[in-house]
VOPAGU-2260 file (C-alpha; in pm, 1 decimal, decimal comma):
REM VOPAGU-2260
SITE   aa  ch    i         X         Y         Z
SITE  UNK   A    0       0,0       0,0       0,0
SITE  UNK   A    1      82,5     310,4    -118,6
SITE  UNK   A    2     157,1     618,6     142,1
SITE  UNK   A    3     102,9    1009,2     -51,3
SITE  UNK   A    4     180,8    1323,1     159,2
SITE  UNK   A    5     -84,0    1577,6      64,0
SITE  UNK   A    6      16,5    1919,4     111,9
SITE  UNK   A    7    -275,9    1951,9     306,3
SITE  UNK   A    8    -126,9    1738,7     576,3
SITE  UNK   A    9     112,0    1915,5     868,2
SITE  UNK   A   10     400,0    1639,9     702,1
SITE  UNK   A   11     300,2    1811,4     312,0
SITE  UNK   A   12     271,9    2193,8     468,2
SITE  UNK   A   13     596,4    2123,7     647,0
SITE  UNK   A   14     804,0    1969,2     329,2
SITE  UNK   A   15     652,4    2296,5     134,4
SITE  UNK   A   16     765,6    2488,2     365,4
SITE  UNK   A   17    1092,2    2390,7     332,8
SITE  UNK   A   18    1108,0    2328,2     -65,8
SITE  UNK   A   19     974,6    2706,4     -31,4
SITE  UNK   A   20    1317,3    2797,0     169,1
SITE  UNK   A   21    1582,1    2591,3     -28,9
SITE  UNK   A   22    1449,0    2733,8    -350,1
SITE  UNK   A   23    1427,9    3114,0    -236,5
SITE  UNK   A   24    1737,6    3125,3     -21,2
SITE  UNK   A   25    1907,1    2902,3    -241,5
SITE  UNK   A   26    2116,1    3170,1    -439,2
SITE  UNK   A   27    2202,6    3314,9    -132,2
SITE  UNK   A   28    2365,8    2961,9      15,2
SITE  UNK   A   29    2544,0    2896,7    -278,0
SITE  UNK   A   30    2707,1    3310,5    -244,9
SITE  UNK   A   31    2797,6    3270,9     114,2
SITE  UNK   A   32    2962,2    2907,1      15,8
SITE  UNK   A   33    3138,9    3053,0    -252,0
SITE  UNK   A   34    3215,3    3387,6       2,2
SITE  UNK   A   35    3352,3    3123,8     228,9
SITE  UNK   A   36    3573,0    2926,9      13,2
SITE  UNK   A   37    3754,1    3253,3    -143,2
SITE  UNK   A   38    3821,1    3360,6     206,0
SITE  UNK   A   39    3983,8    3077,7     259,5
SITE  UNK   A   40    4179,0    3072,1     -45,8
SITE  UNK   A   41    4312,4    3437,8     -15,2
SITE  UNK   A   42    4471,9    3593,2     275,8
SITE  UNK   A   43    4397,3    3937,0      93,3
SITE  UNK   A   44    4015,2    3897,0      46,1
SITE  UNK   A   45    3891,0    4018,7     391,2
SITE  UNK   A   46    4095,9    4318,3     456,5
SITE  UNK   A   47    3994,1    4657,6     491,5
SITE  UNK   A   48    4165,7    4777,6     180,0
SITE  UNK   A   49    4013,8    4483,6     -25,9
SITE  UNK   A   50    3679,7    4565,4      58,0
SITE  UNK   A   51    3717,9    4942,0      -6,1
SITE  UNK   A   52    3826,7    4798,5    -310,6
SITE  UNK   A   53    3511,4    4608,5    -317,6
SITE  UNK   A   54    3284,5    4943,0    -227,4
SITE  UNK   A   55    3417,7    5154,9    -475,1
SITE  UNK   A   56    3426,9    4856,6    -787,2
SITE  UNK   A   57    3075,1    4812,2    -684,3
SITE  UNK   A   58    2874,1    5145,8    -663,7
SITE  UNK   A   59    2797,2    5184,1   -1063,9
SITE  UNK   A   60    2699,3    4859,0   -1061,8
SITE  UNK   A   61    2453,5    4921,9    -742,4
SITE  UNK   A   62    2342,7    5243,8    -891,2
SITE  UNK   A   63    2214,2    5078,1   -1199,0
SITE  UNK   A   64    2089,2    4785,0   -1037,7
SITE  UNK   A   65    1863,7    5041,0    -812,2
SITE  UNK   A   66    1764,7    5147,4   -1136,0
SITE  UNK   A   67    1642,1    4803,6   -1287,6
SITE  UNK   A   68    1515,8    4693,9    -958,7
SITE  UNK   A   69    1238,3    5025,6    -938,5
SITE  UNK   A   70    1130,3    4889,0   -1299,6
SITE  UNK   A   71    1088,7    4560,7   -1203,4
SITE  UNK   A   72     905,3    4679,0    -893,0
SITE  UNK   A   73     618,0    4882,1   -1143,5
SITE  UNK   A   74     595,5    4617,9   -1406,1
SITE  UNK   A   75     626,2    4293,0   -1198,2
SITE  UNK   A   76     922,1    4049,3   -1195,1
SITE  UNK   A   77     832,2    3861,9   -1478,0
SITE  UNK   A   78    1143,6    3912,3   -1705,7
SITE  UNK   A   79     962,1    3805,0   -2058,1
SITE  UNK   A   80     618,9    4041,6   -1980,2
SITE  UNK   A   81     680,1    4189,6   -1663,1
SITE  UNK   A   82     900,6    4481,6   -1571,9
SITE  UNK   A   83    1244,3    4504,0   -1712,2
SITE  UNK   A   84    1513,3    4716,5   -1833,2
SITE  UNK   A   85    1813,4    4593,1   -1989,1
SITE  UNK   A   86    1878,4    4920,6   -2181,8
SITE  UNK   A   87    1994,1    5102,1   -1845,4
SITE  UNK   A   88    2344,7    5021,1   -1901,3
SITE  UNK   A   89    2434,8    5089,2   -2272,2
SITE  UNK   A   90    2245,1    5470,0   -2153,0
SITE  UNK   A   91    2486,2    5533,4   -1919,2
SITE  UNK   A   92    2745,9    5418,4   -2163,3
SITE  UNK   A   93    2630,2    5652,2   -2364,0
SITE  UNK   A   94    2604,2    5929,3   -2124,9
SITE  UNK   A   95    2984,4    5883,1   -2028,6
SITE  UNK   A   96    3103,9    5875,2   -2351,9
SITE  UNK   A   97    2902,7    6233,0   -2422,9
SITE  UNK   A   98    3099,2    6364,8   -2092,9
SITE  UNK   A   99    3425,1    6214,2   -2204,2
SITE  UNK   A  100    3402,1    6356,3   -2514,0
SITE  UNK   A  101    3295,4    6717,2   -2413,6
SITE  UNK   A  102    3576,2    6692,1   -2135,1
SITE  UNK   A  103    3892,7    6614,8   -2345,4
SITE  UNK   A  104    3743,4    6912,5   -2590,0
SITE  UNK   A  105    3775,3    7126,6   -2256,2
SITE  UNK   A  106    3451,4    7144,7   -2228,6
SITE  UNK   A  107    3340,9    7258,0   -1854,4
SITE  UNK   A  108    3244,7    6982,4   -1650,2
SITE  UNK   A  109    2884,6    7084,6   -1583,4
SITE  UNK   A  110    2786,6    7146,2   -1922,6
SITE  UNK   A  111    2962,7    6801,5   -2047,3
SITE  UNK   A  112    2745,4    6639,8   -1786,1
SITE  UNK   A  113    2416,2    6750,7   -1855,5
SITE  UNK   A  114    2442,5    6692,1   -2225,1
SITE  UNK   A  115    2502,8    6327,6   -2100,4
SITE  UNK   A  116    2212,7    6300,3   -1862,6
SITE  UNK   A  117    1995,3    6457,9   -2124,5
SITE  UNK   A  118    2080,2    6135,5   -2314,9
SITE  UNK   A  119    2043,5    5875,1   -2063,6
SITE  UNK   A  120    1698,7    6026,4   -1988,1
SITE  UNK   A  121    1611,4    6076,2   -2353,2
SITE  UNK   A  122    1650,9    5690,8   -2335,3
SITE  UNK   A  123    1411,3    5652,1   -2052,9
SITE  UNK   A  124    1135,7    5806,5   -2228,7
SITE  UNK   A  125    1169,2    5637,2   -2565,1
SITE  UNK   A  126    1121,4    5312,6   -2344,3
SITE  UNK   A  127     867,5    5517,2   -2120,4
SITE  UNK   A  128     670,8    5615,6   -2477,4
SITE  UNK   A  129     742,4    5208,7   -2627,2
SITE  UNK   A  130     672,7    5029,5   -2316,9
SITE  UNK   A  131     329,7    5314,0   -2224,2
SITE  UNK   A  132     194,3    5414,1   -2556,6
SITE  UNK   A  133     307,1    5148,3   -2853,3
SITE  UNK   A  134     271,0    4907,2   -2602,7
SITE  UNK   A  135     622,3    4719,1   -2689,7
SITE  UNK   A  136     681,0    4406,2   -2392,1
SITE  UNK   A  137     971,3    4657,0   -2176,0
SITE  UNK   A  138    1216,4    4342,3   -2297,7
SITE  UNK   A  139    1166,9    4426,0   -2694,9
SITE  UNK   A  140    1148,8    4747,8   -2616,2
SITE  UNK   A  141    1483,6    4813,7   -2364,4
SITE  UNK   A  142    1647,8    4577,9   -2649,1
SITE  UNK   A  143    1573,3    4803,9   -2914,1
SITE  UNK   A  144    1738,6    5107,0   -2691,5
SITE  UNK   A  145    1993,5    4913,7   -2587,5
SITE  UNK   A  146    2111,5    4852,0   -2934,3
SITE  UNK   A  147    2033,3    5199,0   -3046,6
SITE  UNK   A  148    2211,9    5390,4   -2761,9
SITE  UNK   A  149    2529,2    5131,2   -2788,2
SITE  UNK   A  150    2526,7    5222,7   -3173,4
SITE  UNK   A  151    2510,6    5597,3   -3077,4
SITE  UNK   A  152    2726,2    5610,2   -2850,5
SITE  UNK   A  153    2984,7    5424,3   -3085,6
SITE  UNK   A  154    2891,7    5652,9   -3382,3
SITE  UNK   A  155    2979,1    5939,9   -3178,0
SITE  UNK   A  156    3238,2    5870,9   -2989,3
SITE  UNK   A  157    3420,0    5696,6   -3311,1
SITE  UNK   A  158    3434,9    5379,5   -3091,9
SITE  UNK   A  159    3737,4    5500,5   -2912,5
SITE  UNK   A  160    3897,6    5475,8   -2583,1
SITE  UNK   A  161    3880,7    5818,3   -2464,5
SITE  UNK   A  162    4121,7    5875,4   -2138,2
SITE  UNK   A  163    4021,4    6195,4   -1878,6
SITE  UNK   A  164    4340,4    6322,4   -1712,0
SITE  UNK   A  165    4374,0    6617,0   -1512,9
SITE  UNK   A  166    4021,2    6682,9   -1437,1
SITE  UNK   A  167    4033,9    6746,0    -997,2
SITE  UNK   A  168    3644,5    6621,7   -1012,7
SITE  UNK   A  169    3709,1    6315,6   -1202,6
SITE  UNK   A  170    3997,6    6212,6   -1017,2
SITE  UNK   A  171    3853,3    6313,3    -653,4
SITE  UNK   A  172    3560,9    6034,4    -713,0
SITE  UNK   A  173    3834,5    5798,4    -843,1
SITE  UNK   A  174    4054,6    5847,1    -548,8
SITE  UNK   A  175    3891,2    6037,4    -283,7
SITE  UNK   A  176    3750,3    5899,5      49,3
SITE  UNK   A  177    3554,2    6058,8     311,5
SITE  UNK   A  178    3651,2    5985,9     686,1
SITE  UNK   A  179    3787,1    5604,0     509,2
SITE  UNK   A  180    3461,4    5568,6     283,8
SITE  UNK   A  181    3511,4    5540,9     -62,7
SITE  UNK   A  182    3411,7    5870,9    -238,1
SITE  UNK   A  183    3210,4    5596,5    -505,6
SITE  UNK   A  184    3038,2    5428,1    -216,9
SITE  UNK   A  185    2905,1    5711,4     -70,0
SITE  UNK   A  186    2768,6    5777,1    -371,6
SITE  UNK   A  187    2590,4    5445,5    -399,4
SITE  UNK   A  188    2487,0    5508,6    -102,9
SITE  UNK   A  189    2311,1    5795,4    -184,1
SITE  UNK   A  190    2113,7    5687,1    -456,5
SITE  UNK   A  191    2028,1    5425,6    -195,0
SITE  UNK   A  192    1858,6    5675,1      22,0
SITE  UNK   A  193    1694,0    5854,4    -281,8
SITE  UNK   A  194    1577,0    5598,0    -501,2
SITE  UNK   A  195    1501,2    5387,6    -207,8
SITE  UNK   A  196    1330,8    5615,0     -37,0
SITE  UNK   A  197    1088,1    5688,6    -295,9
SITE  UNK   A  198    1026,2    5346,6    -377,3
SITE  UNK   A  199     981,4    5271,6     -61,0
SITE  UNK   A  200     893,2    5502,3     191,7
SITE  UNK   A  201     693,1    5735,6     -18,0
SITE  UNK   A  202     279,8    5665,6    -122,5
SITE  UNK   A  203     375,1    5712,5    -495,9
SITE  UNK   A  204     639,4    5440,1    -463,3
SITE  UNK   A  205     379,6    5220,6    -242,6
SITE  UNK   A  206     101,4    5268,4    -520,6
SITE  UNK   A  207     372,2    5184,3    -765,8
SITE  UNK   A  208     454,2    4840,0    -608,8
SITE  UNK   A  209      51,7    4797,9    -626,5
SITE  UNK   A  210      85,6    4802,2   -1019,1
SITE  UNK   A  211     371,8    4590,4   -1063,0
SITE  UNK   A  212     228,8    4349,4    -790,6
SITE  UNK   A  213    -129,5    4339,9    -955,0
SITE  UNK   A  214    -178,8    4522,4   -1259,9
SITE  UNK   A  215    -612,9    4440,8   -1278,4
SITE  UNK   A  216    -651,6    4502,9    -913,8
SITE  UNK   A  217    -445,0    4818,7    -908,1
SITE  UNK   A  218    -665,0    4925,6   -1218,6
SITE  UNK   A  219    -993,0    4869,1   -1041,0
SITE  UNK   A  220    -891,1    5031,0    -728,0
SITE  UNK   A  221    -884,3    5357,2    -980,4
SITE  UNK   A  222    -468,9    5381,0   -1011,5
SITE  UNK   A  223    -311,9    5451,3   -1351,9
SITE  UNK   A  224     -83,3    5171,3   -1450,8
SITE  UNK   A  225      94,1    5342,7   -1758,5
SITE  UNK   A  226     151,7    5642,3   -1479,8
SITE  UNK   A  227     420,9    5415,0   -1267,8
SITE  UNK   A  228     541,6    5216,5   -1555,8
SITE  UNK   A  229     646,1    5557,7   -1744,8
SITE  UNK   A  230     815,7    5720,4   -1359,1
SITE  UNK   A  231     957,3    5359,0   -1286,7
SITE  UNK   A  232    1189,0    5401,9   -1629,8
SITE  UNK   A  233    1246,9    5757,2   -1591,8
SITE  UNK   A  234    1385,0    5674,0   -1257,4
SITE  UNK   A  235    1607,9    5427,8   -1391,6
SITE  UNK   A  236    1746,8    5707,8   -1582,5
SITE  UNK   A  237    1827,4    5870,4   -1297,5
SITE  UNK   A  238    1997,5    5637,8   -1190,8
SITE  UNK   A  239    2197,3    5565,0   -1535,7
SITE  UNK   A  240    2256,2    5954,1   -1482,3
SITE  UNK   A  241    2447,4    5902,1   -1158,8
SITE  UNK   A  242    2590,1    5612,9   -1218,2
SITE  UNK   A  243    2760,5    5792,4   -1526,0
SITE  UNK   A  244    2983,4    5982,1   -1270,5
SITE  UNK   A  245    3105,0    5665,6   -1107,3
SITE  UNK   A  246    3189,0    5481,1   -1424,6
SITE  UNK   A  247    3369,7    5794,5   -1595,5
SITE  UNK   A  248    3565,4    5834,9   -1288,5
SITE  UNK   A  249    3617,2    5457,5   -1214,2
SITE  UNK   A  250    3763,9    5397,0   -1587,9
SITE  UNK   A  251    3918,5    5783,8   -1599,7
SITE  UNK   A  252    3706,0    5808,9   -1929,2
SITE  UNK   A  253    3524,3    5508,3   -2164,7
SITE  UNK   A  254    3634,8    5205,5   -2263,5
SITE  UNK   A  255    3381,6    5098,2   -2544,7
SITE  UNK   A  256    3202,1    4774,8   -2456,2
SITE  UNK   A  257    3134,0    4803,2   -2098,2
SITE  UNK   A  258    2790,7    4812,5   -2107,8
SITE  UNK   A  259    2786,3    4448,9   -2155,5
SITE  UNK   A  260    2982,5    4362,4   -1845,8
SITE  UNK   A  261    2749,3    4598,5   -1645,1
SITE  UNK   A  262    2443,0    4425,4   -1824,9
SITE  UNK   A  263    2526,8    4095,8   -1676,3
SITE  UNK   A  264    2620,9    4223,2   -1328,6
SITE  UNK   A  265    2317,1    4447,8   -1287,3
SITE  UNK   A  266    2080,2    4180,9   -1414,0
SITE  UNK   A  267    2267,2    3922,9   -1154,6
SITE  UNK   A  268    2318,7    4156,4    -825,9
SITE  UNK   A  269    1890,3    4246,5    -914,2
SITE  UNK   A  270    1758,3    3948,7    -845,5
SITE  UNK   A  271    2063,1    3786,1    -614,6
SITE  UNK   A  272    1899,5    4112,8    -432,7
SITE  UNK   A  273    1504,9    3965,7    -412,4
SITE  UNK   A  274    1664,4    3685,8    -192,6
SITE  UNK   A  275    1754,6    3914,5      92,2
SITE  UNK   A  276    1350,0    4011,3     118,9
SITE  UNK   A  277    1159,6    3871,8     375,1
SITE  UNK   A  278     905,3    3863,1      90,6
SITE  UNK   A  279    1152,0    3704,5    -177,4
SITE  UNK   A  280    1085,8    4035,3    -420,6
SITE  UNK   A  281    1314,2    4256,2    -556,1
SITE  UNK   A  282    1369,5    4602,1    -406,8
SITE  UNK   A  283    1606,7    4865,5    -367,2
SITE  UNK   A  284    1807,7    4771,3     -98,2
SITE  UNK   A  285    1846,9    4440,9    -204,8
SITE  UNK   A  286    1973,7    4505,8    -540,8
SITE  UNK   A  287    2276,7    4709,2    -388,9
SITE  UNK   A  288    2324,9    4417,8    -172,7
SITE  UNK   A  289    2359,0    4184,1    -424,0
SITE  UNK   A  290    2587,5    4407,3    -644,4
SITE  UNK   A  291    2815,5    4443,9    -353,0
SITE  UNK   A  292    2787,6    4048,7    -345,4
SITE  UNK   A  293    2877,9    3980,8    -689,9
SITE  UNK   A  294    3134,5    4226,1    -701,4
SITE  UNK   A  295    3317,0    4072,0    -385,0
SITE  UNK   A  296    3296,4    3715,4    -594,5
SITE  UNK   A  297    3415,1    3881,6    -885,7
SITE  UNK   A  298    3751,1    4023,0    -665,0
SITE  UNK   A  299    3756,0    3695,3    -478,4
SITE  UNK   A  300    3810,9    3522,9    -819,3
SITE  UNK   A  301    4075,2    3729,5    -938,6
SITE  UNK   A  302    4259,8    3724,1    -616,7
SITE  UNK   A  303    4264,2    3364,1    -657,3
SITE  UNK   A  304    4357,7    3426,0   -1068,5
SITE  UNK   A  305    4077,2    3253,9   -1183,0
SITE  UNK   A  306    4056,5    3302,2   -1574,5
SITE  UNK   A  307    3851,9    3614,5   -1677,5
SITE  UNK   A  308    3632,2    3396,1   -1936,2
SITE  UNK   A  309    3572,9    3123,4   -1657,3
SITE  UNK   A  310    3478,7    3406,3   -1401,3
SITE  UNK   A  311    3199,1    3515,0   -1687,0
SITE  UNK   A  312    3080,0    3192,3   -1727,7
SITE  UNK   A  313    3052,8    3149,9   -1323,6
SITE  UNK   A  314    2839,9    3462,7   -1361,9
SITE  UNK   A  315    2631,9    3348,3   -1660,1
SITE  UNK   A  316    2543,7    3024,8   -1461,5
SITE  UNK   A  317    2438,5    3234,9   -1120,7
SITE  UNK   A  318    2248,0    3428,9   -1266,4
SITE  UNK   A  319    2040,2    3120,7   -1441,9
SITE  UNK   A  320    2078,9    2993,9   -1084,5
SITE  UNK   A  321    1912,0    3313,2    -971,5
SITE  UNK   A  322    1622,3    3350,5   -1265,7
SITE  UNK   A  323    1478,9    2996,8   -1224,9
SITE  UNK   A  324    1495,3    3025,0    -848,2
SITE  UNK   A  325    1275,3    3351,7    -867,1
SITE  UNK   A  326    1050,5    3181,6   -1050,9
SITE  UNK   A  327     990,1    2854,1    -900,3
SITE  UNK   A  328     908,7    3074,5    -607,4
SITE  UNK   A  329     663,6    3263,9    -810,9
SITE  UNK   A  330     455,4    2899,1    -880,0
SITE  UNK   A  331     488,5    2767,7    -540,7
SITE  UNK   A  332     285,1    3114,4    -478,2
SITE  UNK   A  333     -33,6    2998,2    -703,0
């Protein structure tokens, strides 16, 4: 005779229970493993100036990872028809290459800058206007500005390395700490406080979460979808804006192709971040968590002289690792 456990049963609610866990905090386990082991291998990884190191490699990727994680939030974390923004990256590419540009012509710096945030934002609301009004899926339509705003940039910018020396502003964010925190880092944290905040703390970002969480409910209860879906990407343009700074400090101009790196680690450290939520979502906070996280297994790696092309692929399988987790946890919801 056959013995089934129905998940009706205090045996079928308990195994749930914990299928629920190992699948949710399962990214997470295999991070702090992996943490674990490249402490052990390297003397170097846990000291302070390592993980300053850490802070300040970290903070564009945080800042743009804030970004995606705020779309995500107003369009739900489906990644095929949900809310997603993969052209965050190339815009900010695009924005530093602008500033680069205007700064070796001697431009001033605060008239080099805005003519690159005017471009990351003018890439916000073409996938604000796609994604709102054509009524593109935000992945078709971020694709189509990614490619768009990579071939800008590279049309403009005559797919050069352009180098920034001698600029005090450039090289203070580089360098600069303030009482020991990295200049970088504070800036992440910033944007933490801002972006956060408003997401967050604020009734607009609570109403937004509403949409992304339930886009028929939030519809009957009289809120405007296309409202938050249209703020969510202009925020991440905000955040492509800041993050600009960072990245044309951190590489003392633009090295063409970076956006794809960035893709990869702001799509990973976004939903690595959703496992630090009591509520296994994505959010703010959690996305700079998890692009601290990947960027300390990214050091760890190199410490240890792992091969570049085997630390990608590492990173390519996490963040499969991460994807399908999220949304096995999304069925054992239903």
């Amino acid at each position: 005779m056959t013995t089934t456990v129905s998940a009706r049963t205090p045996a079928g609610a308990a195994a749930r229970r914990v299928l629920h866990f190992t699948i949710s905090r399962g990214p997470l386990v295999v991070f702090a493993v992996l943490l674990i082991y490249l402490s052990l291998e390297s003397e170097f990884f846990l000291e302070w100036r390592n993980i300053k190191s850490i802070l300040r490699q970290s903070a564009p990727d945080a800042i743009l990872a804030s970004g995606l994680a705020v779309v995500v939030m107003a369009g739900g974390d489906d990644v095929v028809v949900g809310g997603i923004d993969i052209s965050i990256p190339a815009a900010a590419t695009l924005g530093v290459g602008l500033i680069a540009d205007q700064l070796v012509g001697n431009t001033p710096l605060l008239w080099a800058y805005l003519l690159g945030a005017v471009a990351i934002f003018g890439v916000g609301a073409a996938n604000a206007f796609l994604v709102v009004y054509v009524k593109l899926t935000p992945l078709l339509a971020t694709l189509a500005t990614l490619v768009a705003s990579v071939g800008l940039y590279r049309w403009a910018i005559d797919n050069r390395r352009i180098t920034v020396l001698g600029n005090g502003f450039v090289n203070e964010v580089r360098d600069g700490d303030f009482l020991g925190i990295p200049i970088p880092a504070l800036i992440m944290l910033g944007t933490l406080v801002v972006v956060g905040g408003i997401a967050h703390r604020t009734r607009f970002g609570i109403r937004m979460q509403a949409v992304g969480g339930n886009r028929s409910a939030a519809e009957i209860a009289g809120l405007r979808p296309g409202r938050y879906l249209a703020a969510s990407f202009i925020l991440a343009s905000f955040c492509g804006a800041v993050a600009s700074i960072v990245l044309i400090s951190r590489g003392s101009g633009l090295s063409p192709g970076i956006e794809e790196r960035l893709l990869v680690d702001m799509v990973l450290a976004t939903f690595v971040g959703a496992a630090f939520s009591p509520r296994r979502v994505v959010t703010v906070p959690g996305a700079v968590a998890g692009a601290i996280l990947v960027k300390a297994l990214g050091n760890g790696f190199q410490l240890i002289q792992v091969d570049l092309f085997k630390i990608g692929m590492i990173k390519g399988v996490l963040i499969l690792v991460v994807v399908a987790s999220s949304a096995l946890v999304g069925k054992l919801r239903q």
